[in-house]
N, C-alpha and C positions, 0 to 999 in steps of 0.2 A: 765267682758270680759271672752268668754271661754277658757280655760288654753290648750297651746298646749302641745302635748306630745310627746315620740319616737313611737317607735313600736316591737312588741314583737311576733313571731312566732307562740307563744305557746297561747294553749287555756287556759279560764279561771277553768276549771275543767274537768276532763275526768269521762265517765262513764262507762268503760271497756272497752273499746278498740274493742268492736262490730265491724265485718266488713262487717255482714250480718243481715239485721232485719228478727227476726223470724218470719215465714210462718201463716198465718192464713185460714186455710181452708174453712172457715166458709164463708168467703168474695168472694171465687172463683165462679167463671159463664165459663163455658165448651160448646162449640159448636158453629158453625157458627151464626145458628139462634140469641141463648141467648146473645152474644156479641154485636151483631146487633143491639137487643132490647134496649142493655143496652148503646149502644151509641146514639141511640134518644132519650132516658129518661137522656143523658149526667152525667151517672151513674156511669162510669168508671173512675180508677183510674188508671189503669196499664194493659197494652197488653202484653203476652209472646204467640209469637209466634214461633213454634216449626221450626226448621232448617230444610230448603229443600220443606219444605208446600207452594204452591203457588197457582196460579188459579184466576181467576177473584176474587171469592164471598173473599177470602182471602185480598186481594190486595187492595179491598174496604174499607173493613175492617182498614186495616192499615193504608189507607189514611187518612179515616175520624178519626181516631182515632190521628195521627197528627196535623189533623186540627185546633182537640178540645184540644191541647195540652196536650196530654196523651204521659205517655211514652210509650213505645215501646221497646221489648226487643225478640231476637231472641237467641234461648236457644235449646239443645237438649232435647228429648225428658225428658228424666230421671229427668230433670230439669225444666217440667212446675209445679209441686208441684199440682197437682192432685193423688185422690186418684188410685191405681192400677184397673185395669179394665175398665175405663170408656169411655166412645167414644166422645173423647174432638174436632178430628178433624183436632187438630193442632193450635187451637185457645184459649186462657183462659186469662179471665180478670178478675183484680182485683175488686167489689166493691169500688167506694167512699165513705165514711160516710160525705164529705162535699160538696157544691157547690163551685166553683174555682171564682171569678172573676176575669176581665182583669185587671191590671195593669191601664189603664187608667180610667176603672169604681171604684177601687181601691180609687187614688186618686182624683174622681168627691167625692164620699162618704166623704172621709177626710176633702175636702175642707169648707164641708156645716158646722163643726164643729169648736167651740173658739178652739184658740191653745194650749191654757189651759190644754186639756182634750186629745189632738190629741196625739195619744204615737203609737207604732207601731215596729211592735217585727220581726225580720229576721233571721230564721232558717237556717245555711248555713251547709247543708248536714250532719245533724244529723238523723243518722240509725236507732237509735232502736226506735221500735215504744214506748216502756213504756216509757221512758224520753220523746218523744214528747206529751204524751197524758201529761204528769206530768205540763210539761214545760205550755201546754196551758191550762191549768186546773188553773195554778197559776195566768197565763195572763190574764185570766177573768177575777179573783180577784183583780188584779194588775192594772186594765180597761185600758191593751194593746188588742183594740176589734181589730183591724188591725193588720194580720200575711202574711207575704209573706214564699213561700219556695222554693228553687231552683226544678226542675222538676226532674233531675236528684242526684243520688246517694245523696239520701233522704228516709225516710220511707214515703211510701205510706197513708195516709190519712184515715184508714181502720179503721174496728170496733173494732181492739185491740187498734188504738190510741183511739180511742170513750170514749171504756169502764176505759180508764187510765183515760183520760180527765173528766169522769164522766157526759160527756153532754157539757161541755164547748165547746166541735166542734160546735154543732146547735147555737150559739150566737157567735161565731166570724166571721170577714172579712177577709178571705182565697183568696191566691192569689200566683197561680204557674207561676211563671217566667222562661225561658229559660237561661238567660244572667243576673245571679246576681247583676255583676255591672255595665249592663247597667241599672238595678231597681231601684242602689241604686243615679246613678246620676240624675233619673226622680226624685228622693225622695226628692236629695238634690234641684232641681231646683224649688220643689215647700215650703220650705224654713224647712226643717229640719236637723236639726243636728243629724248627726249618729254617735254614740258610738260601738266599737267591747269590746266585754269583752273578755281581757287576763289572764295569770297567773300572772304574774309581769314587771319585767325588769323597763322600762322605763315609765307606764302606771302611769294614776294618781287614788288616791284612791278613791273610788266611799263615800265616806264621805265627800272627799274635792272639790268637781267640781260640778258645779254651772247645773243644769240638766232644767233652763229653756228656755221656747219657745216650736217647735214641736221638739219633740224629738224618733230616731230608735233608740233600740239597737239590734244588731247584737251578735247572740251565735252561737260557732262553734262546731264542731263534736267531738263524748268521746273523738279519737283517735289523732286526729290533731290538733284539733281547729280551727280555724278559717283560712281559706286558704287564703294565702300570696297577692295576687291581692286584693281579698275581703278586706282584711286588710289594703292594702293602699289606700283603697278609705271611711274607714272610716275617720272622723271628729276628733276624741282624740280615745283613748286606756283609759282603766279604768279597775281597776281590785280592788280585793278585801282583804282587807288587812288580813293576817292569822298569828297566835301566832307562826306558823310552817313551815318550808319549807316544809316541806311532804304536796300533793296534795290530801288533804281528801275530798273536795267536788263534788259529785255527778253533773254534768253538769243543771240534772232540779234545783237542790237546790240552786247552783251558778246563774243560771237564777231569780229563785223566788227571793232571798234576792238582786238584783241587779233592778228589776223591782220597789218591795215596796222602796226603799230606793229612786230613781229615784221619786217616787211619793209622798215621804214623804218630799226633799227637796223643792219638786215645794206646798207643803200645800194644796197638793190637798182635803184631806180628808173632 
């Protein structure tokens, strides 16, 4: 029977307290036209649209880019992260490095799989893009091939996650959501247990709780951890037992060592 637990505010590990992921220039696309292109090839990862810019070919723009569940940000100029001089327009999008599916094409993929094998990892508004790339680089390994991540106040999906992840992005099941928790009650309905990883308090030790069936787990931000709603809609709280009250683990490390362990009780190997 799975063991129920309290609940605990705090995350399982911080990894600096990032409140901004750093800029990758390399990913940027500048001009009406290029954004254009780059959302029929459904290339985009992020719109900053500069304050005050409008116009039809603009407005289009922003439509379809909500459409395709991109986000959208409207930023003064100083703040589209383009280099000086260049004739952007008023428009600059991010690069993807992945393909997004829906949420319902999500869970057609899961369902064709034994549950055995069904594991599936939920990034809740974690910034920096090096722990994301780290976090899914481990996930592969760990064969959590299914990742959801909030759309919002999230690192972008970019080629600095790529380059951390080491390629692990091109072999997983990526899937940007709007409404966290309403992802995580489609997850529960189609019969998974979701786990949040805490610091401590009340959470049970991820040695002593029983990780079989389909199983999510949920990792929260360096800063925060796992936000308060999110956290009452997971299934138990699990955290990891430390020789130290001092909070020395890295958020991707506390993810990795939480993933294998998750894998090694189920005998996957």
């Amino acid at each position: 029977m799975k063991p129920g637990v309290g609940r605990k505010k705090k995350p399982t590990a911080k990894g600096g307290g990032k409140k901004e992921a750093p800029t990758d220039t390399d990913d940027l696309i500048w001009g009406i036209n290029a954004v254009r292109e780059a959302l029929e090839t459904r290339n985009l990862g992020e719109l900053a649209v500069q304050k005050g810019k409008g116009g039809p070919r603009i407005q289009e723009i922003v439509g379809r880019a909500r459409e395709q569940g991109v986000r959208v940000r409207f930023v003064e100029s100083a703040r589209l992260g383009v280099p000086s001089g260049v004739r952007h327009q008023g428009v600059v999008g991010r690069r993807s490095a992945a393909v997004f599916l829906s949420l319902d094409r999500l869970l057609d993929h899961i369902s064709r799989e034994p549950d055995e094998v069904s594991r599936l990892l939920i990034l809740d508004c974690i910034q920096d893009p090096g722990n994301v790339g780290s976090i899914l680089r481990s996930a592969l390994a760990a064969g959590f091939r299914y990742v959801i991540v909030p759309r919002e106040r999230s690192a972008p999906i970019s080629g600095t996650v790529a380059r951390t992840s080491a390629g692990a992005v091109a072999h997983l099941q990526l899937c940007r959501v709007g409404n966290l928790v309403e992802a995580m009650k489609s997850i529960k309905e189609q019969g998974f247990w979701v786990y949040g990883a805490v610091l401590s308090g009340d959470a049970s030790s991820i040695y002593e709780t029983d990780f079989s069936g389909k199983v999510a787990l949920v990792v929260g931000s360096e800063g925060k951890g796992i936000r308060p709603l999110v956290q009452q809609h997971c299934d138990h709280l699990i955290t990891i037992p430390m020789q130290s009250d001092f909070d020395s683990l890295n958020v991707s490390v506390a993810a990795a060592i939480i993933m294998f362990e998750m894998v090694r009780d189920r005998q996957d190997w």
